[in-house]
C-alpha positions in Angstrom: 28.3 17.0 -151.6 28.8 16.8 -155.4 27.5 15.0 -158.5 29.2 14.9 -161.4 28.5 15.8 -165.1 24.6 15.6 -164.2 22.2 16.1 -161.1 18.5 15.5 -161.0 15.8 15.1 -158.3 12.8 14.3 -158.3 11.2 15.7 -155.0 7.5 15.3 -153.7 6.4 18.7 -153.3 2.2 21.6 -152.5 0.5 23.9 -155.1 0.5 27.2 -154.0 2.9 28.6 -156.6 4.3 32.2 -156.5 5.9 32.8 -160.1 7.3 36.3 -159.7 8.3 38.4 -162.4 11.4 38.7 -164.2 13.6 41.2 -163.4 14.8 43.1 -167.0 18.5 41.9 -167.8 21.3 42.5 -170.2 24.7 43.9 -168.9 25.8 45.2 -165.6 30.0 45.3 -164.8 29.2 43.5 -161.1 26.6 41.1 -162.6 23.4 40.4 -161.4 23.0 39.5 -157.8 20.8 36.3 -157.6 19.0 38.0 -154.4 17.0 39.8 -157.0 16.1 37.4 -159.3 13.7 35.1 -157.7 12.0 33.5 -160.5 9.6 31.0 -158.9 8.5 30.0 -155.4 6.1 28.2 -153.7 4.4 25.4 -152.7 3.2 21.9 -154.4 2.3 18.5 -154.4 4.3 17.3 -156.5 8.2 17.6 -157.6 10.8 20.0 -158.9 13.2 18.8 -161.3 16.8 19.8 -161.9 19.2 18.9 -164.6 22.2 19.9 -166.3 25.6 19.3 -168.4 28.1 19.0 -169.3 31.0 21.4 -169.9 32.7 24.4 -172.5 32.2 22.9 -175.9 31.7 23.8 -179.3 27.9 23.9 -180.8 25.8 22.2 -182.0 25.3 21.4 -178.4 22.7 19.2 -177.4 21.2 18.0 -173.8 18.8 15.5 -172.8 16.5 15.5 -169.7 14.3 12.6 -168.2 11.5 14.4 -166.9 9.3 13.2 -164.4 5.2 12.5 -165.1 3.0 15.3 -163.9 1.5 18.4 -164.7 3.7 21.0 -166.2 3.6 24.3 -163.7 6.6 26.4 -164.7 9.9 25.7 -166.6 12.8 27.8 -167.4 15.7 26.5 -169.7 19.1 28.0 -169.0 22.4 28.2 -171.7 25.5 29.5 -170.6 27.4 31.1 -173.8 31.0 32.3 -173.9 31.1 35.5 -176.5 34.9 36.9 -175.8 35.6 40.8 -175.3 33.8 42.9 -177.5 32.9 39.8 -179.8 28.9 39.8 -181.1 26.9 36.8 -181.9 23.8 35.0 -181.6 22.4 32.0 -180.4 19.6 30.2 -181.2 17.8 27.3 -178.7 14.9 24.6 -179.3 13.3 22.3 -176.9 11.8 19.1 -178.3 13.1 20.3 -182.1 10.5 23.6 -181.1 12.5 27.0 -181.5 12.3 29.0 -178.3 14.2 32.2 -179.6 17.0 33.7 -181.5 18.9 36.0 -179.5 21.7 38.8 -180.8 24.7 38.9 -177.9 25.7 42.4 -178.1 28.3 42.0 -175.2 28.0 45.7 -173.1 25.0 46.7 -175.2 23.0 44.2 -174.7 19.6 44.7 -173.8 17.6 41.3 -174.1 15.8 41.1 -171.2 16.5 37.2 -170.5 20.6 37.8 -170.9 23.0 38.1 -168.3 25.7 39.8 -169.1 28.7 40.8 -166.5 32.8 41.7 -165.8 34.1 42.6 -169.4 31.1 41.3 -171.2 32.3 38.2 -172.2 30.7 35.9 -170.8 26.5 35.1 -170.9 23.8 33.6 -169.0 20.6 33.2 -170.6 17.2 32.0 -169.2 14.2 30.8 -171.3 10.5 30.5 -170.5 10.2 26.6 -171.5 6.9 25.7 -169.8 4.5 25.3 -172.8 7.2 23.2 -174.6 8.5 20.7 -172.0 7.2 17.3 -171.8 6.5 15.2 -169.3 7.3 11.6 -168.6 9.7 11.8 -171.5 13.3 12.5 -172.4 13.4 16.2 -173.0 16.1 17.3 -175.9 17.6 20.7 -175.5 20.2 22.2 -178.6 22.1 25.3 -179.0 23.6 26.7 -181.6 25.9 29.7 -181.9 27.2 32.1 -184.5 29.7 34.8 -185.5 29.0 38.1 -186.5 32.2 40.0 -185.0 35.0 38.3 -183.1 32.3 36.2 -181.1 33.9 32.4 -179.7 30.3 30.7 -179.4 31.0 27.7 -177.2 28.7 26.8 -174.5 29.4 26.5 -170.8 26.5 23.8 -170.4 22.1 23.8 -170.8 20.5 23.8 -167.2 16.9 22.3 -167.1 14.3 23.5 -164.1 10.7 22.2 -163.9 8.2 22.4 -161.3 5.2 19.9 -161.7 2.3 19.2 -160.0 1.0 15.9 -158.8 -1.4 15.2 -156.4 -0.4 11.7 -155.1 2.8 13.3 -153.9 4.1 15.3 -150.8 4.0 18.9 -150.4 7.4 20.4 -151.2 8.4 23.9 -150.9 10.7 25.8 -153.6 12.8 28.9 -154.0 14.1 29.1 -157.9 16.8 32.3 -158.0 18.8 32.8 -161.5 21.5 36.0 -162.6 24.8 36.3 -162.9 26.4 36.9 -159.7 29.7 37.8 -160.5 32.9 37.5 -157.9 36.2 38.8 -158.9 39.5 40.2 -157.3 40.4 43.6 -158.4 41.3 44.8 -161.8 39.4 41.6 -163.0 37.3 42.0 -166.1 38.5 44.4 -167.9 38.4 47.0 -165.4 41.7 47.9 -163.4 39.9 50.4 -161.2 37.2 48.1 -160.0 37.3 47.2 -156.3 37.0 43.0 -155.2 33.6 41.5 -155.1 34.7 38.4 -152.7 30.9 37.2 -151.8 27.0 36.7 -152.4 24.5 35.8 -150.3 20.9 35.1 -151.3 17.9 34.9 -149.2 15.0 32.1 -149.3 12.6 33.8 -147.4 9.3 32.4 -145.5 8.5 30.1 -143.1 9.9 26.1 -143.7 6.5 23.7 -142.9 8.7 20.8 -143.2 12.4 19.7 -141.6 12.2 16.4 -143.3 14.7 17.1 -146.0 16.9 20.5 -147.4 18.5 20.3 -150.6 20.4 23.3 -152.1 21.3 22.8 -155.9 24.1 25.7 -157.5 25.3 26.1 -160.9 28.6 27.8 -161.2 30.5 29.1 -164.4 34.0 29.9 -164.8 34.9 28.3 -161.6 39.1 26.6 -161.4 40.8 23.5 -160.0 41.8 25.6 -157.1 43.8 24.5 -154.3 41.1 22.8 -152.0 41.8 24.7 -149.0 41.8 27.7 -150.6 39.2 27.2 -153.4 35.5 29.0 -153.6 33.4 28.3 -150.6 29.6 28.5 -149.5 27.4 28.4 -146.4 24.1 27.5 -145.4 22.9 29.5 -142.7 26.6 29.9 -141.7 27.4 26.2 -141.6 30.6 25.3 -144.2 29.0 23.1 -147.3 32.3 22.5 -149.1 36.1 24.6 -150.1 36.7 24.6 -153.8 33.0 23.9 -154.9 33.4 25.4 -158.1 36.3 23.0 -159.4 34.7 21.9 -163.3 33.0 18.6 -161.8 30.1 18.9 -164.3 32.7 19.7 -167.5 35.3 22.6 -168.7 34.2 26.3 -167.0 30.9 24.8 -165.7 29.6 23.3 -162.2 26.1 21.8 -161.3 26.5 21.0 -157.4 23.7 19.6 -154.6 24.2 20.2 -151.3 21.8 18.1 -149.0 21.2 21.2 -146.0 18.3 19.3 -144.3 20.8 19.6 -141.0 21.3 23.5 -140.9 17.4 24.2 -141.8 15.8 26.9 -139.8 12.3 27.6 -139.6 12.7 30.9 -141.6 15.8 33.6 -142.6 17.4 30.8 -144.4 20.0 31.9 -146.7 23.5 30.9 -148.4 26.5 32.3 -148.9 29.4 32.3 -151.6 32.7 33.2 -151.9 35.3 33.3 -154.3 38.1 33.0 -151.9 41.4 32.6 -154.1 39.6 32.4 -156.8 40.4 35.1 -159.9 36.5 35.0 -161.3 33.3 32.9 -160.9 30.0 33.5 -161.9 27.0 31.8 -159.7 24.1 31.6 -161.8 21.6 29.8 -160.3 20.6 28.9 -156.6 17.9 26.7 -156.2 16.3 25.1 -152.5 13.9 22.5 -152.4 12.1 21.4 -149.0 10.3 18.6 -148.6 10.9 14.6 -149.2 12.9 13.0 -151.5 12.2 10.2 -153.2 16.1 8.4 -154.8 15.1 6.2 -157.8 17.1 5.8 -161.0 15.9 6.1 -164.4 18.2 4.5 -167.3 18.1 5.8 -170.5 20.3 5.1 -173.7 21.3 8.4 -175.1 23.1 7.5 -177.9 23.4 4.5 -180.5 26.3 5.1 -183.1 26.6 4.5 -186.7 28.4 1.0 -186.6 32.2 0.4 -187.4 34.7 -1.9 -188.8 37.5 -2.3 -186.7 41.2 -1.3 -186.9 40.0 1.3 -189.8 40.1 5.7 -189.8 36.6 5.6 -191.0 33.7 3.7 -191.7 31.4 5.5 -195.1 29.1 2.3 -195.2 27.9 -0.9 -194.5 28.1 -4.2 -196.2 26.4 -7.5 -195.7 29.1 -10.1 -194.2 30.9 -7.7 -192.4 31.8 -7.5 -188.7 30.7 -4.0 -187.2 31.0 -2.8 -183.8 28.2 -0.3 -182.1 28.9 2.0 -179.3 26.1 2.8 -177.3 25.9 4.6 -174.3 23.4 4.2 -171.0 23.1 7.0 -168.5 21.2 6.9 -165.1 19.3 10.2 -165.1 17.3 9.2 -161.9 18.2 10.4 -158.1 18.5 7.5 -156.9 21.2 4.5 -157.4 21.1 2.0 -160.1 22.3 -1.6 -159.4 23.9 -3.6 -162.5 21.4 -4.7 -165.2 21.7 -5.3 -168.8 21.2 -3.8 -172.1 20.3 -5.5 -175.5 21.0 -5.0 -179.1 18.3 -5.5 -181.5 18.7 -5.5 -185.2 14.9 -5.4 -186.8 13.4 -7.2 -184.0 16.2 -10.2 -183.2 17.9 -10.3 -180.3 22.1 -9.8 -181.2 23.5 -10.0 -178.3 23.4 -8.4 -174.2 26.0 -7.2 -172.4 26.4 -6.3 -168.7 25.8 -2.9 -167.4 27.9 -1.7 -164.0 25.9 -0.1 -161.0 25.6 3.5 -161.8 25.1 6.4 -159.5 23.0 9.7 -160.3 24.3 11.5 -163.2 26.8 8.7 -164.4 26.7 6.9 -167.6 28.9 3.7 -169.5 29.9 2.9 -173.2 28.9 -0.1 -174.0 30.1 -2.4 -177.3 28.2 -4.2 -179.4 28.9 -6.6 -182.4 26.9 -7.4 -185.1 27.6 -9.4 -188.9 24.2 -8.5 -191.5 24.2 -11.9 -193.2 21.9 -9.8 -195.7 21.7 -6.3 -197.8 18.8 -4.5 -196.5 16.8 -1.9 -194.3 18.2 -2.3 -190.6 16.9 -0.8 -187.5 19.4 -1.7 -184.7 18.0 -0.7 -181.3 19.8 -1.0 -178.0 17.3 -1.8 -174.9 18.5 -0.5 -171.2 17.6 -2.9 -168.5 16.2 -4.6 -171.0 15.8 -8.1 -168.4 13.2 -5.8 -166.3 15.1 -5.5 -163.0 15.4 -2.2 -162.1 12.7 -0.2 -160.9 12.4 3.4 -162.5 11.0 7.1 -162.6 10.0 6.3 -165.8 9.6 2.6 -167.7 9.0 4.1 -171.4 12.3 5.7 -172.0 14.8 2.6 -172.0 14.7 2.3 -175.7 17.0 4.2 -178.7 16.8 3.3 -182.6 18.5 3.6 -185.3 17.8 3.4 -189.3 20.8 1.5 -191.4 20.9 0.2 -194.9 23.8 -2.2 -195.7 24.8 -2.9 -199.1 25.4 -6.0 -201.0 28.9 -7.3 -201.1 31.0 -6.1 -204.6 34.0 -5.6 -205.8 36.4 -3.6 -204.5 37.3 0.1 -205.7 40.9 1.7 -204.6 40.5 6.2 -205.1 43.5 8.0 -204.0 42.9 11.9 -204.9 45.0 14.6 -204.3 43.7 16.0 -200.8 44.2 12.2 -199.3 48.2 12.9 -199.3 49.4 15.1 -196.7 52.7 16.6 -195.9 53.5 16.7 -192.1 56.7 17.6 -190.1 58.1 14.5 -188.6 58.5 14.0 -184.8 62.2 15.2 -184.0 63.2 14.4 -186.8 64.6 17.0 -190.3 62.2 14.5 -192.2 59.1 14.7 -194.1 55.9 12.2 -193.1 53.8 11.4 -196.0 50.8 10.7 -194.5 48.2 8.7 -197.2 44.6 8.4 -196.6 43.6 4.9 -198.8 39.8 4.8 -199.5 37.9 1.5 -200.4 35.0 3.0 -202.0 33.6 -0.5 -203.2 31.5 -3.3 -201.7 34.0 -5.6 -201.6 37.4 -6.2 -199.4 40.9 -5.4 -200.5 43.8 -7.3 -199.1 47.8 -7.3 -198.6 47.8 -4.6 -202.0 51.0 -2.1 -202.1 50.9 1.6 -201.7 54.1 2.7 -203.7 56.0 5.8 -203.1 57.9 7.7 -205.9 60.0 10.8 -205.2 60.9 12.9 -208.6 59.5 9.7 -210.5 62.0 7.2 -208.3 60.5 3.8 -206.2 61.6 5.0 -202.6 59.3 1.8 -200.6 55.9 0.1 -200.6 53.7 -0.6 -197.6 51.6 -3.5 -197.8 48.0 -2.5 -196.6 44.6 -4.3 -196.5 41.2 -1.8 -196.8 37.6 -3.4 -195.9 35.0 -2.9 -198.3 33.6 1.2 -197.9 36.4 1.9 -195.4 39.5 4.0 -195.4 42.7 3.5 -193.7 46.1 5.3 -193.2 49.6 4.4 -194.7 52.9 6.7 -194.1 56.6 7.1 -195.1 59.0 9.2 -194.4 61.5 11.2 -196.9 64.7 13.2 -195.7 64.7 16.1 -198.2 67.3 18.9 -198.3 66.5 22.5 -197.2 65.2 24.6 -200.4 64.2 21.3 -202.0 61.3 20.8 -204.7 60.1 17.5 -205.3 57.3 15.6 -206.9 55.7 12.8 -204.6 53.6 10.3 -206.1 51.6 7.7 -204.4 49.9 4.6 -206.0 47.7 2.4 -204.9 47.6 -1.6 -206.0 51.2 -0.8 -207.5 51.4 -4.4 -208.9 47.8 -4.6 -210.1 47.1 -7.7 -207.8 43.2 -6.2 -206.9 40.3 -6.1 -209.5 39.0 -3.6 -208.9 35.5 -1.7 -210.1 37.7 1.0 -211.4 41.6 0.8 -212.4 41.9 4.2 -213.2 41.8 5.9 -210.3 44.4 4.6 -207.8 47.3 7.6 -208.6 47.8 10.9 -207.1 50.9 13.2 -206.3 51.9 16.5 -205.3 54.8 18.7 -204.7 57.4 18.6 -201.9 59.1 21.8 -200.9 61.3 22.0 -197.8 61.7 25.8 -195.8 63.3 26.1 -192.6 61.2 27.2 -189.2 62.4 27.8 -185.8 59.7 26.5 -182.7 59.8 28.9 -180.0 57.7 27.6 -176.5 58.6 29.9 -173.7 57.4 30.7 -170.0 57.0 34.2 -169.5 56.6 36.2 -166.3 54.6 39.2 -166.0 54.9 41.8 -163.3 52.0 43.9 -163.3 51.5 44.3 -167.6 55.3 43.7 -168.2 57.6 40.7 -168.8 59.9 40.4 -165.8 62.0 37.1 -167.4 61.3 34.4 -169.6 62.1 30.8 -169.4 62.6 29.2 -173.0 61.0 25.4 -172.8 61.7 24.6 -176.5 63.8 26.0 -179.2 64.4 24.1 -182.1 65.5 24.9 -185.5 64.2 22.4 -188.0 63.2 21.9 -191.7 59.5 20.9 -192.3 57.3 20.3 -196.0 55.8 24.3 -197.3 52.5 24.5 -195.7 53.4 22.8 -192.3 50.6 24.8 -189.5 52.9 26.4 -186.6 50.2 23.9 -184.5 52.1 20.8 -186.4 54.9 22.2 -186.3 55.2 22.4 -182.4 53.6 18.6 -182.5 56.7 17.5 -184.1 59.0 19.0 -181.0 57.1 18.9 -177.9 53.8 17.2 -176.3 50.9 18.7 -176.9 47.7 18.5 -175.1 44.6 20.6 -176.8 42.3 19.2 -174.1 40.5 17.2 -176.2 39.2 20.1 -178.3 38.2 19.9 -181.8 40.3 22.9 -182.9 44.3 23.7 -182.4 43.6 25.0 -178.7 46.8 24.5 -176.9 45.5 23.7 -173.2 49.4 21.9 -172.3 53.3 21.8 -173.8 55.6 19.3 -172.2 53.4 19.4 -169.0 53.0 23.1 -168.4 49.1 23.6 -168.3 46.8 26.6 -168.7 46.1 27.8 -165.8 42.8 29.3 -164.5 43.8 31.4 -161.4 45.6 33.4 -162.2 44.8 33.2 -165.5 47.8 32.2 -167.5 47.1 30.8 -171.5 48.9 29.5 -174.3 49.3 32.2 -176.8 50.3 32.2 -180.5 53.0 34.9 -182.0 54.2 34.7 -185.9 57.4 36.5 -185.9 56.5 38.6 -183.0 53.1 39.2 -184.1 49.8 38.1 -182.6 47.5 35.9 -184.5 44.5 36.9 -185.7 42.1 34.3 -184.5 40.6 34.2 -181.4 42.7 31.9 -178.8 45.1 29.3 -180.4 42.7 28.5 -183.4 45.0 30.6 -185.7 47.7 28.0 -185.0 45.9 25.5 -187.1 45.0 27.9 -190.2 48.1 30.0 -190.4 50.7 28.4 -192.7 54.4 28.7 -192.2 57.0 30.4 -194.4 60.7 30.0 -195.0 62.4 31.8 -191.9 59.3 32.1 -189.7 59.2 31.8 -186.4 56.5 30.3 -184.5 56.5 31.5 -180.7 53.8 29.7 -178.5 54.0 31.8 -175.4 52.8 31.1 -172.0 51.6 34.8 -170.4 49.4 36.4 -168.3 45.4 36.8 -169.9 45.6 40.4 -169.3 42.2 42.5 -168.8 40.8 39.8 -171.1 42.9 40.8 -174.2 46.8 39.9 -174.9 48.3 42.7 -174.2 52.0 41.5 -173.8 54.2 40.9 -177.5 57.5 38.4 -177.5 60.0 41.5 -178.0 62.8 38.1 -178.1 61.6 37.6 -180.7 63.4 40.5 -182.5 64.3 41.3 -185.0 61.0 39.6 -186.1 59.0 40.5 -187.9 61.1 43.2 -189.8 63.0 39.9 -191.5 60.1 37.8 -192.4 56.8 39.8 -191.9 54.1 37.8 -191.7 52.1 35.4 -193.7 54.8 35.8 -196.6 54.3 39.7 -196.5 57.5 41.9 -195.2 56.9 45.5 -195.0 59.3 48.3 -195.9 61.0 49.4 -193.2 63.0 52.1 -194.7 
């Protein structure tokens, strides 16, 4: 029923194509009901292509299509953007490095005519006339990029690719191509207490099927929840059950790309399907596309990405040198319908075979990481390119795309060059523990390799202990000690590096850095709260610890050094988990940041990482009810916060 991350067809299809006009969009409360939005339709000879990924993420965000040969007939590009409340933004889109438009989100004033806005206005849809700037029989790069103008979030639900092409040594397929922003919803949700449920949708593909050979459905979802699956989101084909809890983040975070092969339940006209949310709090459906006709399953491997090479066991690799063992990354996805069976894939440095390595079977839409090493005996230009079934034995959509390169220059081998500068030390709360961890970034900025040198540690001008550490030439690696320090505390921490002088080095002068150490006291609040209708009912405390940390500790380190913390992978301090107690979707329960009683500024959890503590403060991470999209609810435990210690170092008058 499902495909993960990515779905594509390629279907034979007749040319007879119907592409209606656009209905004008922007905001509505209930959304925009895909029954009125039917984009393109018809019949061709030829195929329709779908495509999509691959979750919530931050921009720049960037998708690649494989799409089919033939003649281009219509194509519409589709980005999913999350904006926040009464945040405004923009976004910005290319295809093929071409700029397709640059878009203001104005939330409930919106008024671009490709934007679908709905519920509190949050949330948007977009659609994009791509046909003059697709290309086919090549891989197809899509890229997104947001920005801020008032309280605007920016990420991107995923980039949904739709193309219609003509080709006359194909079957005759028939297509119905609907796009909005059909919005479900229990009552109260988005933002407005006195709206009443809007449990279901159905859209209509109407006209008489000329073919019973093969039915598929394809929907994209946004918002949807790892429900319970008997209770989850549902949908029907011409009243036959296709799946329960559809909707359930297959394709990535808040976003669903699902095919549903229907060929059983086709009728020869009325078709239609229906969605529901079921026990679900909110879920958009955004795009409902049926293809009749034949479907031809062949894979199509492609390498979409080659990374810059690596040295093992280090932080960071800043360049290459001649001698040295690197290892590539490289991954291979099968962006074909149909099955591919193992192969293998080749790394090429200017021509010369490296090495091969197997590549698994892979189904539609799935993709490997593959590892590569590779020694440049010499300085030089590289180009390293990694070859998908580069032996020849799988047969493809399309034979020209196997093929990624990269440019490299490796330097000649040098000496070595230890830098230590201040910004490399950092001062970090240690795990259950009153201690501090001095964490120390050691850069190798020469061509050469340092080995088994010390990294000293002096406290107020005092040895405390020396790691031993080996750094590969234009590499950096990470040391750490601990100090116990007493509350109220000042102290001077110096680090060197080579302490006994046993590495020549390009520069000697440069190996010495330190800063100041000074101790405060913090208490770590993490707390299940209870809300019963807007008010707190109880409160369950899941961590409460008094501890001393270094000045300038985040409340987001802070709570690392008490509890586990899972941010979901994200490349911000968004809590998603603490000690096992996960966001929740529906209802919608977050992870929310208080500072002496008092929200955070930032949008989400990000302030968690930017805000720095003071002596006395108390960081509260709360787990409450999202309530009508805003955070209504403040930690009154928390009293007599913030009258003590204000916030951000500020305490206001009182008297």
């Amino acid at each position: 029923m499902k495909n993960s991350k990515i779905i594509r067809i390629i279907l034979p299809l007749l040319i007879i194509l119907a592409f209606c006009t656009i209905a004008t969009a922007d905001y509505n409360y209930e959304g925009f009901f895909l029954k009125d939005h039917l984009v393109a339709s018809g019949t061709i000879k030829g195929g329709v292509f779908v495509d999509g990924g691959h979750g919530l993420a931050n921009p720049p965000y960037t998708q690649k299509f494989s799409v089919p040969n033939g003649t281009i007939q219509f194509a519409r590009l589709y980005v999913g953007v999350w904006g926040t409340g009464d945040g405004i933004g923009w976004v910005s889109a290319n295809l093929n490095s071409r700029e397709i438009s640059n878009l203001t989100l104005k939330n409930k004033e919106d008024t671009n005519p490709n934007v679908y806005s709905s519920g509190s206005g949050g949330s948007y849809w977009i659609g994009y006339n791509v046909t003059e700037y697709v290309i086919s029989g090549a891989i197809n790069t899509a890229t997104v990029n947001t920005g801020n103008i008032y309280s605007f979030d920016g990420r991107v639900y995923g980039i949904v690719l739709v193309v219609v092409y003509e080709d006359p040594s194909m079957s005759e397929v028939q297509y119905w191509i609907t796009e909005g922003k059909d919005a479900l919803y229990k009552a109260g949700a988005g933002g407005k207490p006195e709206a009443p449920a809007r449990d279901s949708t159905t859209v209509q593909f109407n006209g008489t099927i000329k073919s019973f050979e093969s039915a598929t459905l394809w929907t994209v979802y946004t918002s949807g929840d790892k429900t319970n699956p008997d209770t989850g989101d549902k949908a029907w084909f011409n009243g036959n059950l296709l799946g329960t809890d559809i909707a359930y983040q297959s394709s990535g975070d808040s976003f669903d790309l699902v095919q549903f092969n229907v060929t059983p339940y086709l009728k020869e006209s009325g078709n239609e399907v229906k969605y529901s949310r079921e026990d679900e709090t909110y879920l958009n459906v955004v795009n409902a596309i049926l293809v009749v006709g034949k479907q031809e399953e062949i894979p199509d491997l492609v390498v979409t990405s080659v990374e810059t090479p690596i040295l093992a066991d280090h932080e960071k690799t800043a360049a290459l040198v001649e001698k040295h063992e690197y290892t590539i990354n490289a991954t291979i996805e099968n962006m074909g319908t149909g099955i591919a069976n193992e192969s293998s894939a080749t790394l090429y440095a200017n021509g010369i075979k490296v090495s091969s390595v197997k590549v698994p079977s892979l189904e539609t839409g799935k993709s490997v990481e593959l590892n590569f090493t590779w020694t440049p005996t010499t300085s030089g230009n590289y180009t390293l390119k990694v070859t998908a079934d580069s032996e020849n034995v799988i047969n493809e959509s399309i034979e020209t795309n196997n093929e990624l390169a990269k440019e490299f220059y490796v330097e000649p081998e040098g000496k070595p060059d230890l830098e230590l500068l201040e910004e490399d030390i950092a001062l970090l709360p240690t795990r259950d523990s009153n201690a501090t961890t001095i964490q120390v970034s050691v850069k190798n900025n020469g061509a050469g390799d340092a080995y088994s040198f010390k990294v000293a540690l002096f406290i107020d001008g005092a040895l405390i202990k020396s790691n031993t550490l080996s750094v590969r030439a234009k590499a950096i690696k990470t040391t750490a000690f601990e100090y116990d320090a007493e509350y109220g505390s000042s102290h001077s921490v110096e680090v060197k590096l080579d302490s006994d002088n046993s590495i020549n080095e390009l520069d000697e002068n440069n190996n010495d850095a330190d800063i100041i150490l000074k101790v405060i006291q913090v208490k770590i609040l993490a707390t299940k709260d209870y809300i019963a209708t807007e008010e707190y009912s109880r409160s369950e405390k899941l961590v409460e610890v008094v501890k001393l940390v270094p000045d300038g500790t985040t409340p987001f380190n802070a709570l690392q050094s008490v509890a586990d913390v899972d941010t979901g992978g994200r490349d911000f301090t968004y809590i998603m988990e603490i000690n096992g107690l996960r966001k929740s979707d529906n209802p919608l329960i977050v992870w929310s940041v208080y500072i002496n009683g008092l929200p955070t500024e930032l949008y989400y959890h990000k302030h968690s990482g930017e805000y720095y503590l003071h002596d006395g403060d108390t960081a509260h991470f709360a787990y409450c009810n999202w309530i009508l999209g805003k955070y209504k609810p403040r930690p009154i435990t928390d009293f007599p916060e913030p009258f003590l210690h204000g916030f951000n170092g500020i305490v206001w008058n009182t008297t």
